[in-house]
PDB file of N, CA, C and O in Angstrom:
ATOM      1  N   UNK A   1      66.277  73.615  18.224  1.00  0.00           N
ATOM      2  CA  UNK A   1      65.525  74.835  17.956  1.00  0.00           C
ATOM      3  C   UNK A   1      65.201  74.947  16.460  1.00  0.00           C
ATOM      4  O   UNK A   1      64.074  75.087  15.985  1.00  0.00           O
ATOM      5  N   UNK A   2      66.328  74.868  15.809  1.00  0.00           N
ATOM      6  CA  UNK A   2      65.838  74.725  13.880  1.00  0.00           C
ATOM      7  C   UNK A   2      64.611  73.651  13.703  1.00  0.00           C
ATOM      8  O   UNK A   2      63.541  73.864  13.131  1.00  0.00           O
ATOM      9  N   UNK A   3      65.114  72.239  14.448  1.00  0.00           N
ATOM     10  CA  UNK A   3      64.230  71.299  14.209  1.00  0.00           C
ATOM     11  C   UNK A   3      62.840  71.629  14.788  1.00  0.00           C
ATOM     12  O   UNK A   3      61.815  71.068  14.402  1.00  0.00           O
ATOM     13  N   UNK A   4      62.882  72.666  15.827  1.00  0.00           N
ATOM     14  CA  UNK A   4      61.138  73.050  15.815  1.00  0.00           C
ATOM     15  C   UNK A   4      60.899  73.795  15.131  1.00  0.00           C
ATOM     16  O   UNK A   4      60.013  73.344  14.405  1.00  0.00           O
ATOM     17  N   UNK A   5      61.236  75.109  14.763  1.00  0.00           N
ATOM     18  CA  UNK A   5      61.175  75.649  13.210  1.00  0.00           C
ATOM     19  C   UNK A   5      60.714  75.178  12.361  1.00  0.00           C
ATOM     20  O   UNK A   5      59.926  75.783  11.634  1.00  0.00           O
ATOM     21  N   UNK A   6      61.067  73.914  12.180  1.00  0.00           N
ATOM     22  CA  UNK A   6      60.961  73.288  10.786  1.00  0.00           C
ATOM     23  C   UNK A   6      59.852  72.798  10.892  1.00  0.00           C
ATOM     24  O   UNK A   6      59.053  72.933   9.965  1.00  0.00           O
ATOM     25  N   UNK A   7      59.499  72.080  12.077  1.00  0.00           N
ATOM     26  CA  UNK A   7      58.173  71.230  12.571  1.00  0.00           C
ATOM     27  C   UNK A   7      56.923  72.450  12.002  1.00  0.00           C
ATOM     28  O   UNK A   7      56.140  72.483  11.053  1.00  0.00           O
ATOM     29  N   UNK A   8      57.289  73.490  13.301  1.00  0.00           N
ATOM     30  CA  UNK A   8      56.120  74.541  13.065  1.00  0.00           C
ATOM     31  C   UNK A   8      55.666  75.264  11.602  1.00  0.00           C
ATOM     32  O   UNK A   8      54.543  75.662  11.292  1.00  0.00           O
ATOM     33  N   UNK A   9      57.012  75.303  10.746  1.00  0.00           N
ATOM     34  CA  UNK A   9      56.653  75.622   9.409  1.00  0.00           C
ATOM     35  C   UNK A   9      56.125  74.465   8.719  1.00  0.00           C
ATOM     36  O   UNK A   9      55.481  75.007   7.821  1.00  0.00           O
ATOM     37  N   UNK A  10      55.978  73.151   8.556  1.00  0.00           N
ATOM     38  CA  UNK A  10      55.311  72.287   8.048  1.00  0.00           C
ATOM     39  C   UNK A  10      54.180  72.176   8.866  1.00  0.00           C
ATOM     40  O   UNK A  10      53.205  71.689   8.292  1.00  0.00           O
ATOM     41  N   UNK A  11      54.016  72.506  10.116  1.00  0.00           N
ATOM     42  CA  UNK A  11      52.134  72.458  10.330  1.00  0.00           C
ATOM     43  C   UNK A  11      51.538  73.589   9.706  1.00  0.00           C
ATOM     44  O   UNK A  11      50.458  73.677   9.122  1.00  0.00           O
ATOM     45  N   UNK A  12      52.454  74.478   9.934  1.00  0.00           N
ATOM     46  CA  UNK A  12      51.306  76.127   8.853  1.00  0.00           C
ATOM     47  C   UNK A  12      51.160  75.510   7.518  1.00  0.00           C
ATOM     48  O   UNK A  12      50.042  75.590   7.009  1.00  0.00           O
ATOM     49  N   UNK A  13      51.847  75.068   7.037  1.00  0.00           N
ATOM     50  CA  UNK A  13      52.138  74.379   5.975  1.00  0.00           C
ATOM     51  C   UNK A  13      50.740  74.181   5.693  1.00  0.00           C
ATOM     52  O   UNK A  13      49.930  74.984   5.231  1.00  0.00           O
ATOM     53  N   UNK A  14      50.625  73.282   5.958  1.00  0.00           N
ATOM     54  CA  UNK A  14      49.782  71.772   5.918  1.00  0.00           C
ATOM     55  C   UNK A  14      48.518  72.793   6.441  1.00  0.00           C
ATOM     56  O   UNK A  14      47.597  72.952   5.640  1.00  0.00           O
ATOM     57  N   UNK A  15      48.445  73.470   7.718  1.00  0.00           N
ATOM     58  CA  UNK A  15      47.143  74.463   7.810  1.00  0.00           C
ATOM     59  C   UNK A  15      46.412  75.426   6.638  1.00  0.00           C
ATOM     60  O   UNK A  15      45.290  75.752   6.252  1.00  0.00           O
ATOM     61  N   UNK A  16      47.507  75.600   6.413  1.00  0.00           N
ATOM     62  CA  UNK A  16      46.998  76.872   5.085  1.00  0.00           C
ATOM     63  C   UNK A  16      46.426  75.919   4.128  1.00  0.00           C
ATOM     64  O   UNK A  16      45.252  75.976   3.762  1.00  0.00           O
ATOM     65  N   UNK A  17      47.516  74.788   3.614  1.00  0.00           N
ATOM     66  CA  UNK A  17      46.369  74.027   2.394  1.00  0.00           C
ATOM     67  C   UNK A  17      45.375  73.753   3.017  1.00  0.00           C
ATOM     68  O   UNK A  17      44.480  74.501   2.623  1.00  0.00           O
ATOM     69  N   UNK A  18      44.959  72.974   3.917  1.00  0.00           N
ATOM     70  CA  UNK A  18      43.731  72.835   4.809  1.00  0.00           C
ATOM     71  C   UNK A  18      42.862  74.069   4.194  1.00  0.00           C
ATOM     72  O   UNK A  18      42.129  74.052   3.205  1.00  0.00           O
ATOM     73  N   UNK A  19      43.221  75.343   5.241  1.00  0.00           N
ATOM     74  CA  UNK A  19      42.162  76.297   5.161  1.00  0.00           C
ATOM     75  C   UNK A  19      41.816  77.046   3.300  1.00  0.00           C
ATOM     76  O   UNK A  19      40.867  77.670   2.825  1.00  0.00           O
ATOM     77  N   UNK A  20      43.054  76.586   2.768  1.00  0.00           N
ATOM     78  CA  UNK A  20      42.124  77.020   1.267  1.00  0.00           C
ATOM     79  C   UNK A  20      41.993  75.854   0.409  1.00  0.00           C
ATOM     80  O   UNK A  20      42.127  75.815  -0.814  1.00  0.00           O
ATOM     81  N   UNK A  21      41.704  74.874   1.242  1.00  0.00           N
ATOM     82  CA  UNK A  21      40.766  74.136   0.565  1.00  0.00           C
ATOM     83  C   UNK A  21      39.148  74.076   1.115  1.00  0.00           C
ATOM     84  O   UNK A  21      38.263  73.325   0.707  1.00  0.00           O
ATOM     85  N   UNK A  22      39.077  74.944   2.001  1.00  0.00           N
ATOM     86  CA  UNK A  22      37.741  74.813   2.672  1.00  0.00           C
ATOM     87  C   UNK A  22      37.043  75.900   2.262  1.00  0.00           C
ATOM     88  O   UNK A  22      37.509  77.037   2.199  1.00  0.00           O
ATOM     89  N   UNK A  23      35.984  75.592   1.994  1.00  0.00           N
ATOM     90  CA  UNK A  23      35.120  76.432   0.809  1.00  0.00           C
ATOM     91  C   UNK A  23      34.085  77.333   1.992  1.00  0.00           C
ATOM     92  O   UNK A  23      33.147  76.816   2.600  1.00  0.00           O
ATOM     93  N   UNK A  24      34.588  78.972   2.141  1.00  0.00           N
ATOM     94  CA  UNK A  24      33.444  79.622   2.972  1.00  0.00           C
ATOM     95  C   UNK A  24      32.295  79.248   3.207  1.00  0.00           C
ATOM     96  O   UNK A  24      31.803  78.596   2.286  1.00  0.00           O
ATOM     97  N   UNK A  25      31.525  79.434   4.272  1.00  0.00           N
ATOM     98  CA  UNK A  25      30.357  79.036   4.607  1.00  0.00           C
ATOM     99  C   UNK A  25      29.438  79.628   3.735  1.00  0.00           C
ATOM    100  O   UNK A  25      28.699  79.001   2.976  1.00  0.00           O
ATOM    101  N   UNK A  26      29.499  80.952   3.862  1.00  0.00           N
ATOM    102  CA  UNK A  26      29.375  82.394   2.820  1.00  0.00           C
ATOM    103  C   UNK A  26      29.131  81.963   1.538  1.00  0.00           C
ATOM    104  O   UNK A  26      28.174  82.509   0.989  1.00  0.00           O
ATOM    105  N   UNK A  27      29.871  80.946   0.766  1.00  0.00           N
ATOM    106  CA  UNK A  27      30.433  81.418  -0.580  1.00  0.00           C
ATOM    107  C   UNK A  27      28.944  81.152  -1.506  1.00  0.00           C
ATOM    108  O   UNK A  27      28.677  82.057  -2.297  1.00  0.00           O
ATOM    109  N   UNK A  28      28.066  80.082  -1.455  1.00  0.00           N
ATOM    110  CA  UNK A  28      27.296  79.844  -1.657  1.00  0.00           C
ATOM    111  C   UNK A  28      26.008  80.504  -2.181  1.00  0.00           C
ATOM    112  O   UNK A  28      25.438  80.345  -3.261  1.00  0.00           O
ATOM    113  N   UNK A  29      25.700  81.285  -1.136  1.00  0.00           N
ATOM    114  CA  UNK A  29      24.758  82.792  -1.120  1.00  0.00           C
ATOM    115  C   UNK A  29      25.971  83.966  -1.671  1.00  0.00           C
ATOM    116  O   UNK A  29      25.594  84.748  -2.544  1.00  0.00           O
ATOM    117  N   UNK A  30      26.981  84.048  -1.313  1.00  0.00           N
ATOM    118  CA  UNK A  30      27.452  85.224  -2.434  1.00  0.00           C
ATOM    119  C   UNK A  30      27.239  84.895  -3.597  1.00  0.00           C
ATOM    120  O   UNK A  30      26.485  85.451  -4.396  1.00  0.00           O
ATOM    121  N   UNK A  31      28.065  83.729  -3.795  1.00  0.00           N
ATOM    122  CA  UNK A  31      27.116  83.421  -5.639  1.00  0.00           C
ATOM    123  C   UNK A  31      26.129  83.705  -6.428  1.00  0.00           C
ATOM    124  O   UNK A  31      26.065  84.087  -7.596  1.00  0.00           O
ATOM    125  N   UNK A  32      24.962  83.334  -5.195  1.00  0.00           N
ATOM    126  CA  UNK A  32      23.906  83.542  -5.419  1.00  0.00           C
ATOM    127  C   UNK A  32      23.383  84.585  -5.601  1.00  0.00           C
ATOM    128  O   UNK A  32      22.635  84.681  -6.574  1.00  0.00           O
ATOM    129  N   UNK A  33      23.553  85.506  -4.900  1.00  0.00           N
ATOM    130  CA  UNK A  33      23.544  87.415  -4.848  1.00  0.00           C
ATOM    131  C   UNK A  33      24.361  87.672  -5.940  1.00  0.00           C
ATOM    132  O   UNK A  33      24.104  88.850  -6.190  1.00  0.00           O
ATOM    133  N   UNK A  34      25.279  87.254  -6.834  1.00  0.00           N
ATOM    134  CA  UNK A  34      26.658  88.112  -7.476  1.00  0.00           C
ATOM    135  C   UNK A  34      25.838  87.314  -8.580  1.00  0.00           C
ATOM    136  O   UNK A  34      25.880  87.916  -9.653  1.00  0.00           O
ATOM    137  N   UNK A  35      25.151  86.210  -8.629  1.00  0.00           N
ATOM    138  CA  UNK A  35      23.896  85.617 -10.215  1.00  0.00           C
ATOM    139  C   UNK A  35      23.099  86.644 -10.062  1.00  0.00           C
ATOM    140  O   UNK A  35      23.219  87.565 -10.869  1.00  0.00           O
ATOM    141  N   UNK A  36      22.153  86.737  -9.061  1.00  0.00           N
ATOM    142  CA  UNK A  36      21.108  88.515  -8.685  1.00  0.00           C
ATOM    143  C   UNK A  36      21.240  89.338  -9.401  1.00  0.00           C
ATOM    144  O   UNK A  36      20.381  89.846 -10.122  1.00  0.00           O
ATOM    145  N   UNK A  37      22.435  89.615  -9.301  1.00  0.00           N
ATOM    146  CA  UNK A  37      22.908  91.197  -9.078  1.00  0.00           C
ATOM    147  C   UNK A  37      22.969  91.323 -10.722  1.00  0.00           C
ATOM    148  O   UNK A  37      22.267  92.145 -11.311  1.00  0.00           O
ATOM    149  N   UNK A  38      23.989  90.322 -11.495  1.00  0.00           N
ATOM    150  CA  UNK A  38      24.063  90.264 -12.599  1.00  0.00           C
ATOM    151  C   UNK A  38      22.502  90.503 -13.805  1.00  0.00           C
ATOM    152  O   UNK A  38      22.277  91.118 -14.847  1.00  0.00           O
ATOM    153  N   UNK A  39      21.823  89.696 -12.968  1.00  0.00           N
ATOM    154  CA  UNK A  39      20.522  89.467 -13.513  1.00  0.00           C
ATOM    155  C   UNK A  39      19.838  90.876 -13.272  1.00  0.00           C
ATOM    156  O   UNK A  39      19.123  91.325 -14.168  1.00  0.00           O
ATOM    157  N   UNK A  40      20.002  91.502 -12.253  1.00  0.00           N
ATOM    158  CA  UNK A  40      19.208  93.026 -12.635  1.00  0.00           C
ATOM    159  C   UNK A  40      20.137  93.751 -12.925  1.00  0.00           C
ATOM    160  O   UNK A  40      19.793  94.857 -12.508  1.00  0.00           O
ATOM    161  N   UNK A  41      21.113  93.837 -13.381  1.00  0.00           N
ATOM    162  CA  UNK A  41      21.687  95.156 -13.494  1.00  0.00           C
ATOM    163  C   UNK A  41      21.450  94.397 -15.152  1.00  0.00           C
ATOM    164  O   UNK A  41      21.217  95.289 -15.967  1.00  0.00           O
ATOM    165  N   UNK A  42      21.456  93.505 -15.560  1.00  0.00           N
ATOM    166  CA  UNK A  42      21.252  93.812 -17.454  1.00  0.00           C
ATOM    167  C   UNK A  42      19.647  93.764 -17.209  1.00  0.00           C
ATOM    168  O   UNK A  42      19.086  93.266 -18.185  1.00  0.00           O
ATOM    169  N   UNK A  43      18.868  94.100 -16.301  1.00  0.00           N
ATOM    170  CA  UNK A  43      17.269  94.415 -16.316  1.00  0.00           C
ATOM    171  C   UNK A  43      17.497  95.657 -16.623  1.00  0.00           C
ATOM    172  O   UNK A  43      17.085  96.095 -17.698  1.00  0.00           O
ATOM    173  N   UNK A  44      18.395  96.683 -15.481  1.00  0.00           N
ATOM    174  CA  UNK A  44      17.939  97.820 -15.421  1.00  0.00           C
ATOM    175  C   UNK A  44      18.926  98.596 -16.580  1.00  0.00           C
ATOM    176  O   UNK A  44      18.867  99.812 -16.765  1.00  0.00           O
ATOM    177  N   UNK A  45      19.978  97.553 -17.437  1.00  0.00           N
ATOM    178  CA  UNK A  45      20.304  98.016 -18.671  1.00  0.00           C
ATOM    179  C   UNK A  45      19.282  98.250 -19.803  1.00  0.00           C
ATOM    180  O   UNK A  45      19.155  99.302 -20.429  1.00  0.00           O
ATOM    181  N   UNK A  46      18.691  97.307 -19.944  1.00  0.00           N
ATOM    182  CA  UNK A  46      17.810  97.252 -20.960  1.00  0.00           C
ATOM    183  C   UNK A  46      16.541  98.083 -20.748  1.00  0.00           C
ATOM    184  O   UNK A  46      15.857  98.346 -21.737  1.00  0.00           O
ATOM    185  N   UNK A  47      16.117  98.580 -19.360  1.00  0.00           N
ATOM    186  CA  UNK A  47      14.827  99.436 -19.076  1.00  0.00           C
ATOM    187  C   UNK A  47      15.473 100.791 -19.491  1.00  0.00           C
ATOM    188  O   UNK A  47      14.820 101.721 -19.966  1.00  0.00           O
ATOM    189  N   UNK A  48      16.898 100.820 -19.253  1.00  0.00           N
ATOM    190  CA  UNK A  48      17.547 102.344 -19.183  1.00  0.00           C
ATOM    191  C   UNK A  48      17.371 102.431 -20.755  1.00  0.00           C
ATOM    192  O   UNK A  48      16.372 103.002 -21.191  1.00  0.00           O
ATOM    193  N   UNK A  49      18.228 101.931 -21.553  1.00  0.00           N
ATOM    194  CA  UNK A  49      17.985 101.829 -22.854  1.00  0.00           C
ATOM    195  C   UNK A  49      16.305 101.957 -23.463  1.00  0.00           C
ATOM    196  O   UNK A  49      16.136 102.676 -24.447  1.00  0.00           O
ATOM    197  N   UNK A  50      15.381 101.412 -22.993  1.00  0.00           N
ATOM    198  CA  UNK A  50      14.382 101.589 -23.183  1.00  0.00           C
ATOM    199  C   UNK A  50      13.609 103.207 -23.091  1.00  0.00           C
ATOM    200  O   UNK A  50      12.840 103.768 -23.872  1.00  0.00           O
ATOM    201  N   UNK A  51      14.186 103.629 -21.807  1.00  0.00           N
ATOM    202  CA  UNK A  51      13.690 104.911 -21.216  1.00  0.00           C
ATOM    203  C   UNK A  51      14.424 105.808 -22.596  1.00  0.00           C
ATOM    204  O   UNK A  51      13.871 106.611 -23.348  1.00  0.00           O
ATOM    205  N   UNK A  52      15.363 105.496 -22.592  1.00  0.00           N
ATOM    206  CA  UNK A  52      16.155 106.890 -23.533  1.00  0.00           C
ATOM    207  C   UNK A  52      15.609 106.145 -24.682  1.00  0.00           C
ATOM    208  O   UNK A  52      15.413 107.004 -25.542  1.00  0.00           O
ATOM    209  N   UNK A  53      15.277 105.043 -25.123  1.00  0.00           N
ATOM    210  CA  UNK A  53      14.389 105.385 -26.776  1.00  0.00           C
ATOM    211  C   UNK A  53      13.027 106.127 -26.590  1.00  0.00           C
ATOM    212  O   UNK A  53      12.555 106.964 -27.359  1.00  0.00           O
ATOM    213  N   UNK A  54      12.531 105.706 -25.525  1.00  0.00           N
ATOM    214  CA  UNK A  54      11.226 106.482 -25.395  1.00  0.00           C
ATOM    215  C   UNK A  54      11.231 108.023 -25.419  1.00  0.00           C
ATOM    216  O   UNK A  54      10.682 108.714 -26.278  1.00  0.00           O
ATOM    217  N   UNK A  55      12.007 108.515 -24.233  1.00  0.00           N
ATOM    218  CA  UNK A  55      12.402 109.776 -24.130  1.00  0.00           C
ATOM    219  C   UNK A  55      12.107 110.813 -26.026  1.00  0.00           C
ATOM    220  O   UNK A  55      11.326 111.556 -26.621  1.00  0.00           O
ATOM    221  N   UNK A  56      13.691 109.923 -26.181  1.00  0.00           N
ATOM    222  CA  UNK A  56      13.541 110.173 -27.888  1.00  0.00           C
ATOM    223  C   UNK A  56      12.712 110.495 -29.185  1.00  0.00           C
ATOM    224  O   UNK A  56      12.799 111.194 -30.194  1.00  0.00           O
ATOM    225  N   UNK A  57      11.733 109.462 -28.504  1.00  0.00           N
ATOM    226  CA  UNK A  57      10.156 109.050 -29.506  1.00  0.00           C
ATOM    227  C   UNK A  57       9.766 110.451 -29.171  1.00  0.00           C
ATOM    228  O   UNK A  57       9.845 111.277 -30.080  1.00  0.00           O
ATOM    229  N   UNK A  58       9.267 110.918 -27.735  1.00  0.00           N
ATOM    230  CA  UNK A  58       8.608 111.517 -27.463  1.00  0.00           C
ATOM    231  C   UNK A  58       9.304 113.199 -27.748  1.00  0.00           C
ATOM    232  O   UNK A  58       8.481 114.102 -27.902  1.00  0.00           O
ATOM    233  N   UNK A  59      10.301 113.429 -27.788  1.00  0.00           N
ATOM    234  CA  UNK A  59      11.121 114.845 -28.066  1.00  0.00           C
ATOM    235  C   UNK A  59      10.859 115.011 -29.753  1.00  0.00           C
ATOM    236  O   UNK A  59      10.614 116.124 -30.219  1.00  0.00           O
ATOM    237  N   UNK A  60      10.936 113.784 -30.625  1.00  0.00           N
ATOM    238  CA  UNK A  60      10.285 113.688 -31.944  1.00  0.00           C
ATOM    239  C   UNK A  60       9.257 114.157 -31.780  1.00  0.00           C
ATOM    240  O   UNK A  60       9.170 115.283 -32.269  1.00  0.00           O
ATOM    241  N   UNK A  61       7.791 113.550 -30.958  1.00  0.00           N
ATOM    242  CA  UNK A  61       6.958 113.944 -31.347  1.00  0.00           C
ATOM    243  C   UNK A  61       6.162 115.776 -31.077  1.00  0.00           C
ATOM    244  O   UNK A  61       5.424 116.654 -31.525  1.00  0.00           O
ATOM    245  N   UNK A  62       7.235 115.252 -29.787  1.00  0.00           N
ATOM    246  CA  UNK A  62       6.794 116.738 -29.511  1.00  0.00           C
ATOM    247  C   UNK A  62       7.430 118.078 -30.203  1.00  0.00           C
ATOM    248  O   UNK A  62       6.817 119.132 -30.034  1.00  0.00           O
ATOM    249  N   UNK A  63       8.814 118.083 -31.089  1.00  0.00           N
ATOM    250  CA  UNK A  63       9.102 118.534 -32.279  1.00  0.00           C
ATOM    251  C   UNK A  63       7.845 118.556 -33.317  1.00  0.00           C
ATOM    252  O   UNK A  63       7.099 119.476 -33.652  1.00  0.00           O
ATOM    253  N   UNK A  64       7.890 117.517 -33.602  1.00  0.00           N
ATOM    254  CA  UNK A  64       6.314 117.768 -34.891  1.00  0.00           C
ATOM    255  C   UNK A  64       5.236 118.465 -34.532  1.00  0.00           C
ATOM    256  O   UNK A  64       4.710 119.308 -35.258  1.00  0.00           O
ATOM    257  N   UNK A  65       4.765 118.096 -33.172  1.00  0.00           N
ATOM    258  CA  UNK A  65       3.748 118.415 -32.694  1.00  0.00           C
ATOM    259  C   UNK A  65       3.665 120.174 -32.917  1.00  0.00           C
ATOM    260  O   UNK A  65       2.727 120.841 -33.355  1.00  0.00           O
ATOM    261  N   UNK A  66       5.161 120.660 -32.385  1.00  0.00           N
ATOM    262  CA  UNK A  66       5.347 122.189 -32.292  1.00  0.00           C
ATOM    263  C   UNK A  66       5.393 122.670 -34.050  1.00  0.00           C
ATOM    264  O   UNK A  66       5.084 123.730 -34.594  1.00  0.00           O
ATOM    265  N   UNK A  67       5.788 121.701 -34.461  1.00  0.00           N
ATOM    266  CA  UNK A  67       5.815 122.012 -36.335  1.00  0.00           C
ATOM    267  C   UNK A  67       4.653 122.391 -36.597  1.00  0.00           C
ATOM    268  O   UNK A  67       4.227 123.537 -36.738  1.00  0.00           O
ATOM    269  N   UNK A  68       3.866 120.914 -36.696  1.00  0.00           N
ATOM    270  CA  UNK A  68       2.372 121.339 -37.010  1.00  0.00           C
ATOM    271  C   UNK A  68       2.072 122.909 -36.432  1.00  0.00           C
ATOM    272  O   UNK A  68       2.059 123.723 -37.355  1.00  0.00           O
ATOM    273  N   UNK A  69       1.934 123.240 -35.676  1.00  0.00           N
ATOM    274  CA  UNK A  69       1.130 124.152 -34.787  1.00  0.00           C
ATOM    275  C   UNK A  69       2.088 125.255 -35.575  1.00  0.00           C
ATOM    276  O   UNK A  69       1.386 126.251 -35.751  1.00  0.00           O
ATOM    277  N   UNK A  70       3.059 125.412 -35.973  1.00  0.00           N
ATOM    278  CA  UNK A  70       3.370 126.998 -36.583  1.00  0.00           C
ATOM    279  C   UNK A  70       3.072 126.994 -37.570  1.00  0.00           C
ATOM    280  O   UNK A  70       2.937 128.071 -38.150  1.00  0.00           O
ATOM    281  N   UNK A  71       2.696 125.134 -38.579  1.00  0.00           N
ATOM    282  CA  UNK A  71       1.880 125.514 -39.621  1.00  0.00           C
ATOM    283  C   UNK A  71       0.782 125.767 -39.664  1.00  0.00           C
ATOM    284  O   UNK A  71       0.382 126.411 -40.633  1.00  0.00           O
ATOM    285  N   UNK A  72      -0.019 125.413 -38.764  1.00  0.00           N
ATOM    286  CA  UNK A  72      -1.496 125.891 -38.466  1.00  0.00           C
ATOM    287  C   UNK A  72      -1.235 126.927 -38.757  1.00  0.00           C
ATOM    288  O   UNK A  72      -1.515 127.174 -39.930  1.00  0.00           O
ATOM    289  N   UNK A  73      -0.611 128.060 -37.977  1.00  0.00           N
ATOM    290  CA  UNK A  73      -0.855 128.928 -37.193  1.00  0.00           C
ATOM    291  C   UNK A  73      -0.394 129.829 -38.700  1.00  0.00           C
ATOM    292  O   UNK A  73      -1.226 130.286 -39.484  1.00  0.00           O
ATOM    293  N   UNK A  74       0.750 129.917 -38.826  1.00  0.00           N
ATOM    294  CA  UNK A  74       0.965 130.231 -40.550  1.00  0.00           C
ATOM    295  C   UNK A  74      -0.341 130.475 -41.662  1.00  0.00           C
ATOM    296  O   UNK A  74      -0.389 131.423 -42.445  1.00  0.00           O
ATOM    297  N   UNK A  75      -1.302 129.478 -41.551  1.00  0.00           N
ATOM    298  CA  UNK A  75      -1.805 129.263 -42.686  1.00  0.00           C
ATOM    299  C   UNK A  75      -3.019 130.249 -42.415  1.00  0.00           C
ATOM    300  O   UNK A  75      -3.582 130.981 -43.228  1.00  0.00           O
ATOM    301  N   UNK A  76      -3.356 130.027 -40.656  1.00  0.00           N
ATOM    302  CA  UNK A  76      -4.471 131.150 -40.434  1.00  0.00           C
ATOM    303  C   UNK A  76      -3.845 132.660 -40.928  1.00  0.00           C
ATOM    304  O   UNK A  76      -4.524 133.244 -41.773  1.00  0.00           O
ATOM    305  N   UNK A  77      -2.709 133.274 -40.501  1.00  0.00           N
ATOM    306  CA  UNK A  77      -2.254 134.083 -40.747  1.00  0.00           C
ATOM    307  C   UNK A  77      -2.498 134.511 -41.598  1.00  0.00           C
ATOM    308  O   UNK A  77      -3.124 135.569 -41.663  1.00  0.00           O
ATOM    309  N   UNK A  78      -1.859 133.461 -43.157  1.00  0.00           N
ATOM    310  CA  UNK A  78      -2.402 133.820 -44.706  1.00  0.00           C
ATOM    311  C   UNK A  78      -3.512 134.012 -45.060  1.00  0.00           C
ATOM    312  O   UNK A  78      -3.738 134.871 -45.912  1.00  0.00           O
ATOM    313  N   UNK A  79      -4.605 133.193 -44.449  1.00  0.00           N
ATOM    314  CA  UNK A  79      -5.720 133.216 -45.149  1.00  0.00           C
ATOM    315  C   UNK A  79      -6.520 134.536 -44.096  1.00  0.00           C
ATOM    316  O   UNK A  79      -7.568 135.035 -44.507  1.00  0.00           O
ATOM    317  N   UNK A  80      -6.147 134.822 -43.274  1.00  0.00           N
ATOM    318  CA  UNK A  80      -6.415 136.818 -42.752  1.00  0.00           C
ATOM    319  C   UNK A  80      -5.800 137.296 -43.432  1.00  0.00           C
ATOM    320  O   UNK A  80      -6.534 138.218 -43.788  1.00  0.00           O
ATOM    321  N   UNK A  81      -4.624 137.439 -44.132  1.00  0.00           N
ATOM    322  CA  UNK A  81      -3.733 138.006 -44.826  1.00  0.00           C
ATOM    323  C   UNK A  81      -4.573 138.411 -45.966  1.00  0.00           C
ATOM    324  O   UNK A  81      -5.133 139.507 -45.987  1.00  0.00           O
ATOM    325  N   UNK A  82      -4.684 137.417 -47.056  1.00  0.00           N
ATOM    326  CA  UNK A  82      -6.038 137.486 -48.185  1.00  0.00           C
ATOM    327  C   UNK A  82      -7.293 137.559 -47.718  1.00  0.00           C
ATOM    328  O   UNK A  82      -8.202 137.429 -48.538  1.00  0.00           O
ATOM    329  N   UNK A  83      -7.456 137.671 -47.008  1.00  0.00           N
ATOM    330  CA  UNK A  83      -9.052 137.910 -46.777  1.00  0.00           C
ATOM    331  C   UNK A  83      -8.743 139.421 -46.403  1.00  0.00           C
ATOM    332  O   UNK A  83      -9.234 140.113 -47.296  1.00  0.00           O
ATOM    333  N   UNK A  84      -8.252 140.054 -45.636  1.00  0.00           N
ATOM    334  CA  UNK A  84      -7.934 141.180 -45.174  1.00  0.00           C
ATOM    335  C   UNK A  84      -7.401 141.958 -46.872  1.00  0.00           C
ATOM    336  O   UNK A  84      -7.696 143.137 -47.064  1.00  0.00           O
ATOM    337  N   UNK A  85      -6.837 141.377 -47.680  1.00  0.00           N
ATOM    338  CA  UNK A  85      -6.289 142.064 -49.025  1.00  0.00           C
ATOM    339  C   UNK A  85      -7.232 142.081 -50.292  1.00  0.00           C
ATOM    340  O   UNK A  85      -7.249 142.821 -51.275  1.00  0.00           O
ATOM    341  N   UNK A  86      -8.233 140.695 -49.812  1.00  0.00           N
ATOM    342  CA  UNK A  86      -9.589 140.897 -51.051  1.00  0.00           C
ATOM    343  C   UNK A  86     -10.081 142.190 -50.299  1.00  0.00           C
ATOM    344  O   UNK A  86      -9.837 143.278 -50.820  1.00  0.00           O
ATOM    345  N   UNK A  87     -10.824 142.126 -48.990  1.00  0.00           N
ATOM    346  CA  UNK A  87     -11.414 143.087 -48.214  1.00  0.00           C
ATOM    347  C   UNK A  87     -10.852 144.626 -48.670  1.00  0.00           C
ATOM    348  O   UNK A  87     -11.668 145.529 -48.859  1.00  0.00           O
ATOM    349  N   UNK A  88      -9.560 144.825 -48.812  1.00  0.00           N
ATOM    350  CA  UNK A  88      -9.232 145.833 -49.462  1.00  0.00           C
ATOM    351  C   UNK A  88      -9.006 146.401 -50.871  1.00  0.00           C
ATOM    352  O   UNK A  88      -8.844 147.610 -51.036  1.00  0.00           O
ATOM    353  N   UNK A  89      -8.995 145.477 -51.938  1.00  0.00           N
ATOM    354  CA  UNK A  89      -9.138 145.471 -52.811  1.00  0.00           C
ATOM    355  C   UNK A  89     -10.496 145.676 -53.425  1.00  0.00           C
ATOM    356  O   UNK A  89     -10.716 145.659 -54.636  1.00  0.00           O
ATOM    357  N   UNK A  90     -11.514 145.898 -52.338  1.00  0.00           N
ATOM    358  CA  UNK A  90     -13.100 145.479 -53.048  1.00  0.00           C
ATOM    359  C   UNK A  90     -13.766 147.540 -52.787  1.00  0.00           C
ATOM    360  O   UNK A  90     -14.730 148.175 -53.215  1.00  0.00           O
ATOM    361  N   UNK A  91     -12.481 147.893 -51.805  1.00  0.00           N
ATOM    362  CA  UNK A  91     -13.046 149.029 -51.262  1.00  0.00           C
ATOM    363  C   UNK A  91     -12.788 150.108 -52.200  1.00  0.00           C
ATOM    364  O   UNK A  91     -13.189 151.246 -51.958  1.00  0.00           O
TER     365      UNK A  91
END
């Protein structure tokens, strides 16, 4: 009875190295998908990065954009301001 024991633990033995030496059918195309995958996710790093500089550019410009426009808007003010104060000064 030991001596079949012993038998049966040296065929698992010997099975298991067998089975991990045998390379999934699978493994091939996972590779291949897990190279993929790698390859767009630093795509959609670098587009993301891209998006938030753009974003950026554009919150700049649209800051200035709102600048300008209260200096416009300022300068009309002044120059009604003096025109409205010659206008009274002449009366």
């Amino acid at each position: 009875s030991c001596e079949k024991h012993k038998m049966e633990l040296e065929r698992g033995e010997k099975r298991l190295a067998t089975v991990m030496n045998v390379r999934p059918a699978y493994m091939e195309e996972y590779e291949n998908l897990q190279k993929d995958l790698q390859r767009l996710f630093s795509v959609y790093v670098e587009r993301s990065r891209n998006l938030q500089w753009l974003e950026n550019q554009l919150r700049g410009l649209h800051l200035l954009d709102r600048h300008s426009q209260e200096k416009a808007l300022d300068n009309i003010r002044c120059s009604q301001f003096n025109k409205h104060k010659e206008h009274m000064c002449r009366e």
